[in-house]
N, C-alpha and C positions, 0 to 999 in steps of 0.2 A: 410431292417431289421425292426423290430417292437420289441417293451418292450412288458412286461406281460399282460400289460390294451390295447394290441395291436394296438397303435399309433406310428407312425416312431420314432425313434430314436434321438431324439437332438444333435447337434454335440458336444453341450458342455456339454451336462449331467452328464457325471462324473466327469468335473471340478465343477458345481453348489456341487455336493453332495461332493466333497471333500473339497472345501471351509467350507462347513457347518459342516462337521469333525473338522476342524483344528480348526474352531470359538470355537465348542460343546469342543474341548479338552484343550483350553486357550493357544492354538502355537497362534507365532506373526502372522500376516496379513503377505501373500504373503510366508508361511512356502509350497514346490512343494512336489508333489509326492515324482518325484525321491531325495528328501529328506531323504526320509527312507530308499534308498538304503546305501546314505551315512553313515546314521548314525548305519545300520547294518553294513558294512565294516568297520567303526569305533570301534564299540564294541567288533566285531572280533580281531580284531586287539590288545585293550586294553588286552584283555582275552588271548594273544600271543598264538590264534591257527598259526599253522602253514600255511605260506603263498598260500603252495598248495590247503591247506581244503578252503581257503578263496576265492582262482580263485575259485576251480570248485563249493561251494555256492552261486559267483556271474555271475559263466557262462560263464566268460572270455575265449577266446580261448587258451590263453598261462598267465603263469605265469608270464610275464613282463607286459603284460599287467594290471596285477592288481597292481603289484608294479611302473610303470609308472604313473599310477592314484590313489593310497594308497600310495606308498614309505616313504612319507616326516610324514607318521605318524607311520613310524615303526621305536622302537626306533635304535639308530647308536649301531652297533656290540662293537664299542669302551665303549660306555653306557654299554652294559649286561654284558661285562667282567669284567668291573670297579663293578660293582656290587655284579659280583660272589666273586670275589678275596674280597670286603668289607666283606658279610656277614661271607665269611668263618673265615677271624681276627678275626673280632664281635664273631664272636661264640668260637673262638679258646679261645681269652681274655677273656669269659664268663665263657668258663670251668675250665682256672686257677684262676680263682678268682684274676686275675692280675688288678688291676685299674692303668692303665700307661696311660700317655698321648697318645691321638689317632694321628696318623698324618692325612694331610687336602689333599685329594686328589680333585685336580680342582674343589676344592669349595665346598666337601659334604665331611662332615665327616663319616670319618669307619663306619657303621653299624646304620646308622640313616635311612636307607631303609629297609621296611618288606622285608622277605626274599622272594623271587620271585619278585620284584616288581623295575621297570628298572626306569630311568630316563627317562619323557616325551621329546620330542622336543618341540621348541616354535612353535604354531598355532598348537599344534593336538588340533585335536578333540577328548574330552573325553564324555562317554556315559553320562549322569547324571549332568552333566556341562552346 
């Protein structure tokens, strides 16, 4: 095989020019390709597309397999219900104009989360982070 100035092909040529991306973009030294696969199934993720949209964007054959290797950054079903049932009080206490004490459920109080918006796990990966 030959490049366009038709001299063979270097084995390493598209590490040399991705190096030179990462340096040109101010990522740390040693930031890999398949880095940005990560950090696209990360963003997916945060964005709570559903798990299927997110296999068949990354190609995966089966849907365990993406949650095998993403899982730990999808937040726990325990997390998004604790959340629904918060914002709906929040909103409930918002319409009567009631100011009563909130109670403290595992540590986060009633309606101090935007609405949609779940508890992270420790070590995800957030896009922009």
């Amino acid at each position: 095989m030959s490049n366009a100035a038709g001299r063979i092909i270097r084995r390493n040529a598209f590490g040399d020019s991705w190096r030179a991306a990462v340096k040109a973009a101010g990522l740390p030294v040693g930031t890999r390709f398949h880095d940005l696969r990560h950090f696209y199934a990360s963003a997916m993720i945060a964005a709570n597309l559903d798990p299927k949209v997110i296999q068949a964007r990354l190609g995966h054959a089966t849907v365990a397999e993406t949650m095998d290797t993403y899982g730990h950054l999808f937040p726990d079903s325990e997390d998004l219900g604790r959340g629904a049932v918060d914002d709906m009080l929040a909103r409930a206490l918002a319409e009567t104009g009631t100011e009563q004490e909130r109670p403290v459920n595992a540590g986060t109080q009633v309606g101090t989360r935007a609405a949609g918006e779940s508890a992270g796990r420790p070590g995800s990966v957030t896009p922009g982070s």
